[in-house]
C-alpha positions in Angstrom: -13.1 12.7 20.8 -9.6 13.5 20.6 -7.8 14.0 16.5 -5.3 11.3 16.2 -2.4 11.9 14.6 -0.3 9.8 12.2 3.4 9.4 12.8 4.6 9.6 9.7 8.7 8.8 10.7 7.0 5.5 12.0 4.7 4.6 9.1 8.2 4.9 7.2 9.6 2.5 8.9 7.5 -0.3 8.1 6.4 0.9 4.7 7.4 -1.8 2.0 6.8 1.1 -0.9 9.5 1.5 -3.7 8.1 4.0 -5.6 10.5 6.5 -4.7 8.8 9.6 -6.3 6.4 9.1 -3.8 4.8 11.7 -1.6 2.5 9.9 0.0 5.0 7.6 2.3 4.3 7.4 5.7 1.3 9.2 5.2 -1.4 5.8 5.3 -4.5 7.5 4.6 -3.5 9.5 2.1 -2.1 6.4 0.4 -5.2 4.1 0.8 -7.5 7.3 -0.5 -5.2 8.0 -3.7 -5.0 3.9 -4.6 -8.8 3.3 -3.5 -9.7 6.0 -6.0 -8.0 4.6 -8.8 -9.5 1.1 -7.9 -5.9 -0.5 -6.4 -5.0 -1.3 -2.8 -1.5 0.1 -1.8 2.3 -1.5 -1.7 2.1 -3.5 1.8 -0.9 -5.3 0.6 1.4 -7.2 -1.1 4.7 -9.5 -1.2 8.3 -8.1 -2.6 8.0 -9.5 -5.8 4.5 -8.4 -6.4 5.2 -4.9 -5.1 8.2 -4.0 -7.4 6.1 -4.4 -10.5 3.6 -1.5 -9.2 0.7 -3.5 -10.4 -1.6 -2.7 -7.4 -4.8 -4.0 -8.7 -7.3 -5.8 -7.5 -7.3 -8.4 -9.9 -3.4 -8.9 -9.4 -4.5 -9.0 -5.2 -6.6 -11.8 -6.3 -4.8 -13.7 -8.4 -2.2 -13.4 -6.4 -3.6 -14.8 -2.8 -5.9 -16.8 -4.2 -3.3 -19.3 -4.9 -1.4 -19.1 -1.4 -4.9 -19.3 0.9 -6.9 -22.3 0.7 
C-alpha cells in the first residue's frame, strides 16, 4: 500500500478557516484530530457566519443544520 500524501497548497485553497494563528491549515488530519479531541468538528463543516464565531461544537453543528435539513 502506497503513503498518501496531503497537498497542503491545495487543502489551502479550499479551506474556509479564519483563524489566522492557525498551524494546522492545509494540513486536514491534523485539523480533524486536534478539533475531534476537544469534542468539535473543524471550520468547513460549517457556513461563513457560523464559522467566524469559532464555535465548532457539536451542539452548535446541530442546532445549526437541524433547522436547514428536513
Amino acid at each position: 500500500m502506497s503513503k498518501r500524501l496531503c497537498s497542503r497548497e491545495e487543502n489551502l485553497r479550499n479551506c474556509p478557516c479564519t483563524w489566522e494563528p492557525c498551524d494546522k491549515k492545509g494540513i486536514c488530519c491534523e485539523c480533524i484530530r486536534y478539533h475531534w479531541s476537544r469534542g468539535e468538528l473543524r471550520a468547513c463543516f460549517f457556513p461563513p457566519e457560523i464559522e467566524k464565531t469559532y464555535d465548532r461544537s457539536l451542539k452548535t453543528f446541530i442546532e445549526y443544520w437541524s433547522k436547514r435539513i428536513k
